[in-house]
MOPAC internal coordinates of N, CA, C and O (Angstrom, degrees):
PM7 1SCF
backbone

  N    0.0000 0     0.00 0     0.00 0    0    0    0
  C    1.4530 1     0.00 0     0.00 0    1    0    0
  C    1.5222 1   109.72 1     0.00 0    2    1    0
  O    1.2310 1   119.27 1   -24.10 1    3    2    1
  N    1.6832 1   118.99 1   155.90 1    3    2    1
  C    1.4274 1   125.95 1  -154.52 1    5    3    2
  C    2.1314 1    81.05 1   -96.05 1    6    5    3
  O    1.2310 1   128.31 1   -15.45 1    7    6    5
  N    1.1433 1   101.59 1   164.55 1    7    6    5
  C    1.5768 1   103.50 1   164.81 1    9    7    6
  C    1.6184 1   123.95 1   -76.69 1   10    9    7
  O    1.2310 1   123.65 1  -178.08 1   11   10    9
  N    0.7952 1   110.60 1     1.92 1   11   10    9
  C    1.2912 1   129.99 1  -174.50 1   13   11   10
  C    1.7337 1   102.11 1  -100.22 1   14   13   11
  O    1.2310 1   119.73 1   140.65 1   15   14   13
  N    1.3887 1   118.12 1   -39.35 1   15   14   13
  C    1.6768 1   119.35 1  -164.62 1   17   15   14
  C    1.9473 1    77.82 1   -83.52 1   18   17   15
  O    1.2310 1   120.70 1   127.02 1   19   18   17
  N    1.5151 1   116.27 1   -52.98 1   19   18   17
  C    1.3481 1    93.63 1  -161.88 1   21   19   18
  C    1.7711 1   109.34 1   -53.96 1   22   21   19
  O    1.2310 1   122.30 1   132.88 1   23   22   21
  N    1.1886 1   113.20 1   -47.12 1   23   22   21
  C    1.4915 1   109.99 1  -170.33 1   25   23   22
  C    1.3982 1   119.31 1   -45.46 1   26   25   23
  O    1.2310 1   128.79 1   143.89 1   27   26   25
  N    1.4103 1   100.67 1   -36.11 1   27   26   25
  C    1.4564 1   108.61 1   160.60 1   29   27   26
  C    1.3243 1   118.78 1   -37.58 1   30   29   27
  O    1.2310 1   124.79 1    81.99 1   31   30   29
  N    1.6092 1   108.41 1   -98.01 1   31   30   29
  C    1.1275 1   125.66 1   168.73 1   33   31   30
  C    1.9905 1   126.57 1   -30.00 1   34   33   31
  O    1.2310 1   136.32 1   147.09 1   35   34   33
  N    1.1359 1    86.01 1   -32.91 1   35   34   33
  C    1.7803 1    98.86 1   152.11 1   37   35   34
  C    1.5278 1   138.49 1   -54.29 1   38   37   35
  O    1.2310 1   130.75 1   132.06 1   39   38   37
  N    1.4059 1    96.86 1   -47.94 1   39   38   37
  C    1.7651 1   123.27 1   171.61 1   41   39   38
  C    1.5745 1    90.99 1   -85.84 1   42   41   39
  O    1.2310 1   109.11 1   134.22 1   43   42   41
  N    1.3130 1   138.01 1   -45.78 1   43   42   41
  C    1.5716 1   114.32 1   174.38 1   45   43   42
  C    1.4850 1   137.46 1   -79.87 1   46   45   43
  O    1.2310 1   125.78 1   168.28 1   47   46   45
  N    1.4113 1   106.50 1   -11.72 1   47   46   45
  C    1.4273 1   101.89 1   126.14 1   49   47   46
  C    1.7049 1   144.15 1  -109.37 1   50   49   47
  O    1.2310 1   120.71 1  -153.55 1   51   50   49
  N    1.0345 1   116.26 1    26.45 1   51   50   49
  C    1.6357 1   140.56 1   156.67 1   53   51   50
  C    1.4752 1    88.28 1   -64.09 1   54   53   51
  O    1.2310 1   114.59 1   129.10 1   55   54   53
  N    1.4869 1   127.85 1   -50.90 1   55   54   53
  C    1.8019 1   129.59 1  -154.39 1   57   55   54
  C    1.6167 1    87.36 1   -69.53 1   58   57   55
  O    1.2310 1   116.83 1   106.51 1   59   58   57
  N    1.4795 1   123.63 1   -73.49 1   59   58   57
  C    1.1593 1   142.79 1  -151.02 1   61   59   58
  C    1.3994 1    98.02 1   -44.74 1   62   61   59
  O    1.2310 1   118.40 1   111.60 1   63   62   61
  N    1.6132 1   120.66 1   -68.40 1   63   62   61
  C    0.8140 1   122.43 1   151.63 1   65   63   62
  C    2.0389 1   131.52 1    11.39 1   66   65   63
  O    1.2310 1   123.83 1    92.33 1   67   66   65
  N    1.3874 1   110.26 1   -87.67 1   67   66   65
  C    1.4539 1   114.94 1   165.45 1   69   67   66
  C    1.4961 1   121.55 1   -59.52 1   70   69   67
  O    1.2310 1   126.07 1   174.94 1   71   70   69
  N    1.5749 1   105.94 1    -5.06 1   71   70   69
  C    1.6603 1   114.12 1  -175.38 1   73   71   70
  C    1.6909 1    80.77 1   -78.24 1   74   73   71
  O    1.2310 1   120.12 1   115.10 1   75   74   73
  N    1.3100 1   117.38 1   -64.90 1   75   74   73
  C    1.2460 1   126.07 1  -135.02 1   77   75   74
  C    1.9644 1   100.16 1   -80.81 1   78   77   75
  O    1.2310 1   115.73 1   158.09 1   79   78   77
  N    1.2205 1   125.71 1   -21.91 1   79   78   77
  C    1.2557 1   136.49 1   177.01 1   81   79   78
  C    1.8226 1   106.93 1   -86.13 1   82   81   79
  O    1.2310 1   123.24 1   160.79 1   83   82   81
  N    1.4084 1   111.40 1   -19.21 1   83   82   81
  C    1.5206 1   106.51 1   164.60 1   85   83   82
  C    1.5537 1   110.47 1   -75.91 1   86   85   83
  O    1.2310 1   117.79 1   144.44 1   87   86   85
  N    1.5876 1   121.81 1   -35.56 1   87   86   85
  C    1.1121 1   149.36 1  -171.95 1   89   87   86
  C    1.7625 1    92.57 1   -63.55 1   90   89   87
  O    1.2310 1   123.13 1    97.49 1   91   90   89
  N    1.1895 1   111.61 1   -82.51 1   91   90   89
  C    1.6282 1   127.72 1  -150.30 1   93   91   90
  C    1.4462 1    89.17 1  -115.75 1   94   93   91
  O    1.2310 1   112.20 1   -93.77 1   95   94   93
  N    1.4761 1   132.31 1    86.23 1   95   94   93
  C    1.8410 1   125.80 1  -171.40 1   97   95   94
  C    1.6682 1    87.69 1   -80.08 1   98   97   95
  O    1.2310 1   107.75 1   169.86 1   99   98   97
  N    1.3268 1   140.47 1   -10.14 1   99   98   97
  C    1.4291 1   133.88 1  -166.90 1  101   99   98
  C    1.9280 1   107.84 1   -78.05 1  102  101   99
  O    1.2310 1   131.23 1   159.97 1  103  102  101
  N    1.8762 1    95.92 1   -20.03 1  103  102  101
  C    1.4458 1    98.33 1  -164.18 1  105  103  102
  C    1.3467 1   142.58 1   -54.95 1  106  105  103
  O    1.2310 1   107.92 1  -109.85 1  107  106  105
  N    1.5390 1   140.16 1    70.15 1  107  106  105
  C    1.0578 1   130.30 1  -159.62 1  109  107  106
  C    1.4193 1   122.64 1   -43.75 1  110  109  107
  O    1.2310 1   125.04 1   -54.64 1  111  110  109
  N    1.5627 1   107.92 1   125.36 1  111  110  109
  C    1.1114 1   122.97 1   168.53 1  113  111  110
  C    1.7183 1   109.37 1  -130.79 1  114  113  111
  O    1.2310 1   124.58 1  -124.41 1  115  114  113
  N    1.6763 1   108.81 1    55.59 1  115  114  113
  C    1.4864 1    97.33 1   176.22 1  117  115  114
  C    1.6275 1   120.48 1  -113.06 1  118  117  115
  O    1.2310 1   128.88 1  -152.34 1  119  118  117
  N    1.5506 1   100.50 1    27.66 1  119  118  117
  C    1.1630 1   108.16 1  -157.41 1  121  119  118
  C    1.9702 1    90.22 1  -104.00 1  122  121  119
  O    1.2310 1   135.02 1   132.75 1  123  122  121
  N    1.0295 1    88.55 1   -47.25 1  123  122  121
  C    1.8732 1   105.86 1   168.45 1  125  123  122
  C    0.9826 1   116.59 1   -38.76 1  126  125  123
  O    1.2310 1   127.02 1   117.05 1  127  126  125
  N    1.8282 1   104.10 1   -62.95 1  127  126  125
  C    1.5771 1   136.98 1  -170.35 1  129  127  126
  C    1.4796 1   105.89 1   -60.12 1  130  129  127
  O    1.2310 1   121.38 1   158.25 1  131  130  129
  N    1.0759 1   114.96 1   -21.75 1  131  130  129
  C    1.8804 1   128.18 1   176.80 1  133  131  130
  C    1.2156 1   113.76 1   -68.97 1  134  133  131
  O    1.2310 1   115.33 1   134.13 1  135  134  133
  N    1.6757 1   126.47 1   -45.87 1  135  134  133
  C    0.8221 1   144.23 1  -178.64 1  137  135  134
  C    1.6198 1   132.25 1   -64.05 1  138  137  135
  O    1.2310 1   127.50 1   166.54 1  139  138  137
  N    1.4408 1   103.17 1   -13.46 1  139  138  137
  C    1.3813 1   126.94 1   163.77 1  141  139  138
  C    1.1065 1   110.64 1    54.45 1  142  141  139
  O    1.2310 1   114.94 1  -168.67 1  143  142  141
  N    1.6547 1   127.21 1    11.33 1  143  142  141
  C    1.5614 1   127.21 1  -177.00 1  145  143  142
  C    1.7947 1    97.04 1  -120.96 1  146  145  143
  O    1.2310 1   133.69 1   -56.05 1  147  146  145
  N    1.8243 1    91.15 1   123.95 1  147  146  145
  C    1.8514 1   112.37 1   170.24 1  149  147  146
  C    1.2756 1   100.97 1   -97.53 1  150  149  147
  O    1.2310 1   132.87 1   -10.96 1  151  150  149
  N    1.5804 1    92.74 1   169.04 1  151  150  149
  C    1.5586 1   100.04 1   171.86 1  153  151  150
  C    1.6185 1    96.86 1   -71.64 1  154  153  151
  O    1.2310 1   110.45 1   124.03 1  155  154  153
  N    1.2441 1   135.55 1   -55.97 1  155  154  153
  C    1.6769 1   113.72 1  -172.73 1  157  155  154
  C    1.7786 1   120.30 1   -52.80 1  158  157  155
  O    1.2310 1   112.99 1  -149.62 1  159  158  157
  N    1.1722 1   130.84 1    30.38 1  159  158  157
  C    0.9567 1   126.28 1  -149.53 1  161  159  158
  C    1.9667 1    87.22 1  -121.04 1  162  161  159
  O    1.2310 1   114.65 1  -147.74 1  163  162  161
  N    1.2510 1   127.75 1    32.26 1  163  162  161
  C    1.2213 1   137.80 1   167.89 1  165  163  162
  C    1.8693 1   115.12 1     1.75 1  166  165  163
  O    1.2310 1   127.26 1   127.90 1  167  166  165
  N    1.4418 1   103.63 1   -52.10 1  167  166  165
  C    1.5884 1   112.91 1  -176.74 1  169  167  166
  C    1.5462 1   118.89 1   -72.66 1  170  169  167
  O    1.2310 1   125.17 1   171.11 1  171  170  169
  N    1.4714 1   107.67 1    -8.89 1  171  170  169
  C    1.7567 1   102.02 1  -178.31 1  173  171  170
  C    1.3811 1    95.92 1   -91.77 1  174  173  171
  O    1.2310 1   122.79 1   -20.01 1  175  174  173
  N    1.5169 1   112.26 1   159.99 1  175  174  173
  C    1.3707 1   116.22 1   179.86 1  177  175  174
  C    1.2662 1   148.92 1  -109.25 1  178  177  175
  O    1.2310 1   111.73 1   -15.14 1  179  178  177
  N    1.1082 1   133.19 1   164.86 1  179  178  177
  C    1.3268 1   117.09 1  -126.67 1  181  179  178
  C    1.8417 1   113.48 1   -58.65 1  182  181  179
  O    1.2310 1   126.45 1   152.43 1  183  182  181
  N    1.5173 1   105.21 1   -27.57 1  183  182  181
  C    1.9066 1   107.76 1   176.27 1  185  183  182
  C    1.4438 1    97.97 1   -72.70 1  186  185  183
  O    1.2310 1   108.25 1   134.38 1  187  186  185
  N    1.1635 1   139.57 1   -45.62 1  187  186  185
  C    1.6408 1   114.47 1   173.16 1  189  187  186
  C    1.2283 1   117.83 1   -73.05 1  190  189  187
  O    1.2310 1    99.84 1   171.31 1  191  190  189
  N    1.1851 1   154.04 1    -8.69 1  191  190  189
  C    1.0852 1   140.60 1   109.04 1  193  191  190
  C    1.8029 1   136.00 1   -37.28 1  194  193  191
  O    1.2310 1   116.15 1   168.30 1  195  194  193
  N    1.2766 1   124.92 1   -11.70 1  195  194  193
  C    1.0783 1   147.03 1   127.79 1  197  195  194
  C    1.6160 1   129.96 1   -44.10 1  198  197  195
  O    1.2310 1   118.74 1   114.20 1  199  198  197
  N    1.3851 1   120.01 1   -65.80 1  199  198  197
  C    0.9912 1   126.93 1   144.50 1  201  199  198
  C    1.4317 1   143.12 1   -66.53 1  202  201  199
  O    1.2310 1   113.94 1   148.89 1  203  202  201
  N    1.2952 1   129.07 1   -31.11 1  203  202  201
  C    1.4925 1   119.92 1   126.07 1  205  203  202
  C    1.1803 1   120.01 1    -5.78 1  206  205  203
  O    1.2310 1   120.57 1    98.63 1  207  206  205
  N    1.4511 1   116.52 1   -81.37 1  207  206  205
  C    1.7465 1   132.95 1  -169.59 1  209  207  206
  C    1.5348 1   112.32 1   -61.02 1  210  209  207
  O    1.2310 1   128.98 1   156.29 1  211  210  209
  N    1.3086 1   100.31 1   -23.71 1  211  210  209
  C    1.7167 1   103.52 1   159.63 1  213  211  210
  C    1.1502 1   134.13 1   -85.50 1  214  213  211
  O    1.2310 1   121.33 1   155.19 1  215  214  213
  N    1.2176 1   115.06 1   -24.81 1  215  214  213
  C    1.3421 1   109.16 1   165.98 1  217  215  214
  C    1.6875 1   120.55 1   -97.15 1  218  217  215
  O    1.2310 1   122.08 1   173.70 1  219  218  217
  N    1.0623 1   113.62 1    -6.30 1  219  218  217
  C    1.3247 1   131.55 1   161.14 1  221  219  218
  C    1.3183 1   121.42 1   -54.61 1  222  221  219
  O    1.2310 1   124.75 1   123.35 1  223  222  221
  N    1.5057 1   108.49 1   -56.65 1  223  222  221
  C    1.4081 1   125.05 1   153.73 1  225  223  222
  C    1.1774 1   128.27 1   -49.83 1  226  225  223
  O    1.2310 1   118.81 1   168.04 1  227  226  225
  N    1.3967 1   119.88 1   -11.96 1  227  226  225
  C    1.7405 1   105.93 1  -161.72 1  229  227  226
  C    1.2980 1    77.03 1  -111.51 1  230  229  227
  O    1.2310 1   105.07 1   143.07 1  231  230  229
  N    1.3797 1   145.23 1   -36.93 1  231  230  229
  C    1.2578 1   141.29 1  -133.16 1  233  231  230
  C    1.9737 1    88.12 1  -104.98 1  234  233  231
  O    1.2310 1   115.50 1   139.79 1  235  234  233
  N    1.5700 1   126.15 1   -40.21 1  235  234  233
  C    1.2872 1   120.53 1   177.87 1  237  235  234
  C    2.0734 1    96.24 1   -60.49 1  238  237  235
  O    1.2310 1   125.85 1   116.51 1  239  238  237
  N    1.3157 1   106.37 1   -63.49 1  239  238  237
  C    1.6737 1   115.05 1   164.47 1  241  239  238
  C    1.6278 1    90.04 1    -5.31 1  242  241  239
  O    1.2310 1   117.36 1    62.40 1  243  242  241
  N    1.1178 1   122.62 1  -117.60 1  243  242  241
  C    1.4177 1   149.32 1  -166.41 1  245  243  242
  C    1.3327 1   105.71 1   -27.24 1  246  245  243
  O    1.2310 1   123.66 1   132.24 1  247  246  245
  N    1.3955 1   110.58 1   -47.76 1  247  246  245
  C    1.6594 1    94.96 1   165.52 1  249  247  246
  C    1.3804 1   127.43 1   -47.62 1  250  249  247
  O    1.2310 1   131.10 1   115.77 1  251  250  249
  N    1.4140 1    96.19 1   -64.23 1  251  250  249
  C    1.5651 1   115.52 1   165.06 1  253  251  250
  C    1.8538 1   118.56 1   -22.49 1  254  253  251
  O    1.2310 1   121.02 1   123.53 1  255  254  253
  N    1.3706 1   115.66 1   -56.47 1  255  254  253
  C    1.1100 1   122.23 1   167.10 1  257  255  254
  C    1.2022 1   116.99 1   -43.89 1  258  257  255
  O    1.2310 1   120.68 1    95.95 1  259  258  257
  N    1.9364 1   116.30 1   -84.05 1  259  258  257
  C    1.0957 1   112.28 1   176.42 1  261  259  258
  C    1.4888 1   136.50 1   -27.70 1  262  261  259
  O    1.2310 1   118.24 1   175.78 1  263  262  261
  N    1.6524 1   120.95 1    -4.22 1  263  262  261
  C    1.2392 1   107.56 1  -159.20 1  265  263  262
  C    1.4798 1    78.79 1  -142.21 1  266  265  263
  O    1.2310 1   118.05 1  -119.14 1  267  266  265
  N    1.6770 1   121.32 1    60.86 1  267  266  265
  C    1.4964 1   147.46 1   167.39 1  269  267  266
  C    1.4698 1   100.13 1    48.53 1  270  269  267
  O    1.2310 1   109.65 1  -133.43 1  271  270  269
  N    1.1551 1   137.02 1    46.57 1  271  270  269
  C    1.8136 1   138.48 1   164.38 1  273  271  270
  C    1.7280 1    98.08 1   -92.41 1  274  273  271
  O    1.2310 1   108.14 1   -94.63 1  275  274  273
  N    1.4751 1   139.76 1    85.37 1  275  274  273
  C    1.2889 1   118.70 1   164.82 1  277  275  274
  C    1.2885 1   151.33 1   -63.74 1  278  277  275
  O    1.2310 1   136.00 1   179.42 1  279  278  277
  N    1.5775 1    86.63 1    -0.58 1  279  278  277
  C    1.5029 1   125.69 1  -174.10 1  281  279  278
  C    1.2119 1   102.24 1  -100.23 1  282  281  279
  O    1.2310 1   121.16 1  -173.53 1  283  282  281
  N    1.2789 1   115.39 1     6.47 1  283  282  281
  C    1.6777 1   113.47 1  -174.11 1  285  283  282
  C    1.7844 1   100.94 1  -100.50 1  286  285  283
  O    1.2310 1   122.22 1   159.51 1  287  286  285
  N    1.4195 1   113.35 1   -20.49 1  287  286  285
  C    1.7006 1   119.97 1  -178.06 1  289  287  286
  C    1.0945 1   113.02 1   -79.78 1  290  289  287
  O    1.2310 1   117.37 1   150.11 1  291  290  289
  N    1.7635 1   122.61 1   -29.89 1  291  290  289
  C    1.5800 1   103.51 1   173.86 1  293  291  290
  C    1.8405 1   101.72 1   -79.63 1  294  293  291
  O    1.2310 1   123.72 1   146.79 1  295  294  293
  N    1.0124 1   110.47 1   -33.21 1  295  294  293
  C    1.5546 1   103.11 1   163.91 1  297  295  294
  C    1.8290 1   126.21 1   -32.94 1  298  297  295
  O    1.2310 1   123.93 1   114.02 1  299  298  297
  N    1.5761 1   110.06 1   -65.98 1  299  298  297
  C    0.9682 1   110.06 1   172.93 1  301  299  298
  C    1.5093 1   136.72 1   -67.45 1  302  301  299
  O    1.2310 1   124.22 1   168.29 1  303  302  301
  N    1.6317 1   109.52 1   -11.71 1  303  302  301
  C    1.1123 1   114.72 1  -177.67 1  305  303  302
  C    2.0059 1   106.14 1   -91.12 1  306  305  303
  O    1.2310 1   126.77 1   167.41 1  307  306  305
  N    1.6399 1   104.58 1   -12.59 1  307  306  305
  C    1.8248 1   103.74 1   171.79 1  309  307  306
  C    1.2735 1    83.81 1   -81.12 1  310  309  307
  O    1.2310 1   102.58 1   138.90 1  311  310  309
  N    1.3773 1   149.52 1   -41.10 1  311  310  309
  C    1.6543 1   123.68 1  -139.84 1  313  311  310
  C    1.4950 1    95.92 1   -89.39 1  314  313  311
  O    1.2310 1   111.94 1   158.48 1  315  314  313
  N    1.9348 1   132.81 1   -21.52 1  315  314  313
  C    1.3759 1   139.30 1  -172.98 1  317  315  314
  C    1.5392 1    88.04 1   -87.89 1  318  317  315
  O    1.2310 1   112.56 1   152.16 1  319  318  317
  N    1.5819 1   131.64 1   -27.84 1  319  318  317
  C    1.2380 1    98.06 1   157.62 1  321  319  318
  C    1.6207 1   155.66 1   -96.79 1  322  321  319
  O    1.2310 1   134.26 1   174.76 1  323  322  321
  N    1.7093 1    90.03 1    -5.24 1  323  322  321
  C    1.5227 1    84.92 1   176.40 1  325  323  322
  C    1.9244 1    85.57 1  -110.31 1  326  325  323
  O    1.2310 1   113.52 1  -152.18 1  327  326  325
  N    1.4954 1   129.87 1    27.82 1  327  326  325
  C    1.4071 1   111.57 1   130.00 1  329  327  326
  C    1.3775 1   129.46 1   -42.92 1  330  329  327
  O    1.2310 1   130.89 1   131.30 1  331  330  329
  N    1.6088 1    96.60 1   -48.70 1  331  330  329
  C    1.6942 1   101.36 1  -169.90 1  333  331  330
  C    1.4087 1   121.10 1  -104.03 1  334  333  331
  O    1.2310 1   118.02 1  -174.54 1  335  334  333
  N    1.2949 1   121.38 1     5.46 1  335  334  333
  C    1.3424 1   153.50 1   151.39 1  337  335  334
  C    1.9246 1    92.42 1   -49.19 1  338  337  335
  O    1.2310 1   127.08 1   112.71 1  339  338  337
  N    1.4608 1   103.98 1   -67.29 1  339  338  337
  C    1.6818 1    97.13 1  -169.00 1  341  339  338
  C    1.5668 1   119.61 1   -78.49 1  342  341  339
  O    1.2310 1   132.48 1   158.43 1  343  342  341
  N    1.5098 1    93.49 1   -21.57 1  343  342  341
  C    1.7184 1    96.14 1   173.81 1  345  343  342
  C    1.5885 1   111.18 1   -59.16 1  346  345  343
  O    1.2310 1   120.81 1   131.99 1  347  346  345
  N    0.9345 1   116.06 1   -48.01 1  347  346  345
  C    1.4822 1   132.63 1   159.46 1  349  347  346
  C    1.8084 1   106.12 1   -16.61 1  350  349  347
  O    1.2310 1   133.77 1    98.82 1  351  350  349
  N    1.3997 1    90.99 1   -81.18 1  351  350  349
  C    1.8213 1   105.78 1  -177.69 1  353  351  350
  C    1.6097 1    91.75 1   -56.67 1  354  353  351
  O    1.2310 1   103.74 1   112.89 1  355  354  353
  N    1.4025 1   147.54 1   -67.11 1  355  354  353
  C    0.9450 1   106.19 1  -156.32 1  357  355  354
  C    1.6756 1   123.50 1   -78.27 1  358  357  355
  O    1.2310 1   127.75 1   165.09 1  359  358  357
  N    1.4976 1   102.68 1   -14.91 1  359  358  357
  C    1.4731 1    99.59 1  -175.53 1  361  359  358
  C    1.9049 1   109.82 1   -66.42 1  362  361  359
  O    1.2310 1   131.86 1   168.87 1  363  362  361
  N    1.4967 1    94.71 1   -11.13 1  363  362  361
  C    1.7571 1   105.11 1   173.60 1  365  363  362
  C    1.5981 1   116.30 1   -71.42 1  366  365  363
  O    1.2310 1   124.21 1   126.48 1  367  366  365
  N    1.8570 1   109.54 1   -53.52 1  367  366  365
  C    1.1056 1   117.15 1   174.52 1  369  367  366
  C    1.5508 1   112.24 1   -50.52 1  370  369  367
  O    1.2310 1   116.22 1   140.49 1  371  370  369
  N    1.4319 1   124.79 1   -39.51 1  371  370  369
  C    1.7252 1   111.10 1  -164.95 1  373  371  370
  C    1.3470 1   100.61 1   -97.08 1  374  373  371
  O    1.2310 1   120.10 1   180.00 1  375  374  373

C-alpha cells in the first residue's frame, strides 16, 4: 500500500473508532492513544502509520467483542499480531 491509501484507511478507522466508543464508551483505546500518531499527522511514516492501523484494529477488535461479536476475537488477535509483526520492522528501520 502507497502512504497515502494507509492514511486513508487510517482516518477510516479513526471514524469507526468514535462509532464504536459512542457504542461501548468503556472501550479501551489507550494503547493507540499512547502512540501519539493520527491519521492527520502527514509527516510520520508510512510503518507507523502501519502500525497505528494495527493497533487501532486490535483495540476497535476488542471492542467489538465486548459487545457479544465472537468473531470479533479472532479478529483482534490477527491485528495484535501483525501489530507486532510491524513493531518489529520499525524497531529494524531505526
Amino acid at each position: 500500500m502507497h502512504k497515502e491509501e494507509l492514511i486513508s484507511l487510517h482516518t477510516m478507522l479513526s471514524d469507526v473508532r468514535c462509532y464504536v466508543q459512542e457504542q461501548n464508551p468503556d472501550a479501551d483505546f489507550s494503547e493507540y492513544d499512547a502512540l501519539e500518531i493520527t491519521p492527520t499527522q502527514s509527516h510520520r511514516s508510512k510503518v507507523e502509520h502501519k502500525y497505528a492501523i494495527f493497533v487501532l484494529g486490535n483495540a476497535i477488535a476488542k471492542a467489538m467483542r465486548e459487545v457479544d461479536n465472537p468473531s470479533a476475537a479472532r479478529m483482534a488477535d490477527r491485528m495484535h499480531e501483525l501489530a507486532e509483526r510491524t513493531l518489529k520492522e520499525i524497531e529494524m528501520g531505526a
